[in-house]
N, C-alpha and C positions, 0 to 999 in steps of 0.2 A: 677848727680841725679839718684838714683835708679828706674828703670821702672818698674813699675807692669804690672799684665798682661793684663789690660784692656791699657794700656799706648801702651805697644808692639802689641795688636791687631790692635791697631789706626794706628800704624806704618805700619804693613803690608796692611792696608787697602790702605792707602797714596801709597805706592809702586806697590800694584795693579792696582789703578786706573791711576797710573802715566803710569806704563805699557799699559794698553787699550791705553791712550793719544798716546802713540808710535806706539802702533798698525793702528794708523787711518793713517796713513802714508805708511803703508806698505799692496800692492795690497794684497786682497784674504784675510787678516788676519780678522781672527773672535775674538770677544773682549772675556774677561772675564767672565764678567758679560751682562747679559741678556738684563740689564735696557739702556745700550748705543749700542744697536744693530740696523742698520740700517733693514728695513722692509723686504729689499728681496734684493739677490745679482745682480750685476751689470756690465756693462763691458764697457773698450774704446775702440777702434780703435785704432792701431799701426802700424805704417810700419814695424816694425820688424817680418821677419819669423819665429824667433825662442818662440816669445812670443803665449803662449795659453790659453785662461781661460778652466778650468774644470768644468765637470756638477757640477749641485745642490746635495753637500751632497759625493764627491767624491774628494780623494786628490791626488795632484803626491807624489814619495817614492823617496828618497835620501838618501846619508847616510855621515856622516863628517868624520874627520881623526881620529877618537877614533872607528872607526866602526858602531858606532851606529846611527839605521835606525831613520828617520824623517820623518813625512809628512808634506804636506805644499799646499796651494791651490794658490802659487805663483808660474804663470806659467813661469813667468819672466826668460827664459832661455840663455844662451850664450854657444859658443864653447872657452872651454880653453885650449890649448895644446895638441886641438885634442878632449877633452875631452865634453861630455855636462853635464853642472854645473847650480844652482838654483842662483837665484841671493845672496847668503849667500855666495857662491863660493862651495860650497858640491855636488860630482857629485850624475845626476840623474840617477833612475837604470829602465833597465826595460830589455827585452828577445832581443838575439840575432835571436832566431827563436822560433815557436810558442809554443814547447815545453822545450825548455831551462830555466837555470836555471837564476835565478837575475842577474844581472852582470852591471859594470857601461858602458855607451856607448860613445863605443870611432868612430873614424873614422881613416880608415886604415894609418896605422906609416909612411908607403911611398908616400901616396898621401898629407899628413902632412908637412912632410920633405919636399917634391917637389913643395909645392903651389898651389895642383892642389884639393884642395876645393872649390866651388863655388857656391854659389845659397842654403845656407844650408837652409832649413824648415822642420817645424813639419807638421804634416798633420790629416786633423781630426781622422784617426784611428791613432795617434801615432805616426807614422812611421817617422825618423827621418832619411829626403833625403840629398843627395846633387849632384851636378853635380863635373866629372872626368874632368877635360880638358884636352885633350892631343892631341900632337902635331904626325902627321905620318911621321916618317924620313925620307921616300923615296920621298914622293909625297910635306911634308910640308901643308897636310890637316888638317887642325883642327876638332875633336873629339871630341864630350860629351855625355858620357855614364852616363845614372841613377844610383847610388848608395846606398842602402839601407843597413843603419846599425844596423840599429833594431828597436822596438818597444818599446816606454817608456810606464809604466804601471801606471793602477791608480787602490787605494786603499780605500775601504770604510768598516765604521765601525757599529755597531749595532747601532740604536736610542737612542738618550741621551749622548752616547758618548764622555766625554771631555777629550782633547787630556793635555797631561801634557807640560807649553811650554819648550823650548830645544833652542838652538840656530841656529836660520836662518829653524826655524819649532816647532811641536809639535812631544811628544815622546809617545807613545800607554801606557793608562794604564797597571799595571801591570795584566797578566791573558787575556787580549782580545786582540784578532787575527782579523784582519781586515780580506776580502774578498777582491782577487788579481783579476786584470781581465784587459784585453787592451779595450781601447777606440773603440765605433763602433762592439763590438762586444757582443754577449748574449746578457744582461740585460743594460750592461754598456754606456751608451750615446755617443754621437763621442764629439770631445771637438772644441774648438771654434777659427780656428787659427788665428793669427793677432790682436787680442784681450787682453786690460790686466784688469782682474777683481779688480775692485776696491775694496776697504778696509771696511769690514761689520760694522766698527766703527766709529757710528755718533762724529764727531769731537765735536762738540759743546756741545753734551749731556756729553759726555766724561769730557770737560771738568769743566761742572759743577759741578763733579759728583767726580772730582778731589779737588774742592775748598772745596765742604762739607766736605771733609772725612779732610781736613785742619782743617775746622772750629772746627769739631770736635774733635779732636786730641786737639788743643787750649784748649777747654772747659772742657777737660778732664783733662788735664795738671794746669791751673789754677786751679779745683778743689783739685788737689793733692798738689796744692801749700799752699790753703786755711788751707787741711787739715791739716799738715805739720806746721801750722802759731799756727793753735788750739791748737793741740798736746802741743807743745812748751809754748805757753801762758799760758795753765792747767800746765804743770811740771814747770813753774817757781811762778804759787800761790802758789804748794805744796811748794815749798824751804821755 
């Protein structure tokens, strides 16, 4: 059946709202639409060190294997191959030192290799530690030195802002530049560590809000069926 475009609208409403639905499952994600937003953000407790909620209104920066940058307020972090990755798997970027340029953050190639990571956390300014273990060949003492590998950065954009979604994040309108900045420092809040911000997507409202754009799509459909019956029954009085 040929769709019009009130038929195709209905479509992509169903695949939006279907979208938000998905969204309510994934920490820090803000919905679509406005009407299934829950009141104010939120956060758990986690044992994990590597997880962090971000302020109000501030996102961490990533970038996937096409290069292109992401934000996301899913602090939800892990170490992969050395490497620290958003839970999409896309590493996150931020300064090796305080004037440095983006870069993704890795933790040194040898201490990798060797097994001698341990104790990895984020820390309310960013700073993404770890402990060296090492063992002293002469004496057989054991060693742990702090290791700082850099500073993950957080991004924020002017008011009103909606981000275009992208995979495992949102991708900056075309023409607007966020403002870069580390956590705990200027203007920018420290962030929350051990914490994983829940999902801004009232599930329930979502998904009622999923069945309407159904019902409607239906009613819209039946009418064009209706209409289609009309048509038909007029060109067969004409014969």
């Amino acid at each position: 059946m040929f769709l019009n475009s009130g038929l195709t609208l209905a479509l992509d409403r169903i695949a939006e709202r279907a979208a938000d639905v998905r969204r309510a499952y994934a920490p820090g994600a803000v919905p679509q639409y406005d009407d299934v937003a829950t009141p104010a953000p939120s956060s758990t407790f986690t044992l994990d060190p590597l997880s962090v909620a971000a302020p109000d209104g501030e996102y961490f920066v990533s970038v996937d294997e096409q290069g292109r940058r992401l934000y996301t307020r899913d602090g939800s972090f892990a170490l992969r191959g050395g490497t620290l990755v958003d839970s999409a798997g896309n590493a996150v970027l931020g300064r090796s030192s305080a004037t440095g340029s983006l870069n993704q953050l890795r933790v040194d190639a040898v201490d990798e290799a060797l097994g001698r990571v341990d104790d990895a956390a984020i820390e309310p300014d960013g700073r993404l530690v770890y402990r060296r273990k090492t063992i002293e060949p002469r004496s057989g003492r054991r060693e742990s030195q702090r290791v700082v590998v850099g500073r993950i950065v957080l991004a924020r954009f002017p008011a009103a802002t909606r981000l275009e979604t992208a995979g495992g994040g949102g991708v900056a309108p075309e023409g607007v530049a966020p403002q870069i900045g580390f956590a705990a420092q200027g203007d920018f809040a420290a962030l929350a560590p051990m914490q994983r911000e829940r999902s801004r997507v009232d599930l329930d409202e979502s998904l009622i809000r999923l069945k309407e754009a159904y019902v409607a799509f239906d009613a819209l459909q039946a009418a064009e069926f209706a209409k289609g019956r009309l048509g038909k029954t007029a060109m067969d009085l004409l014969k």
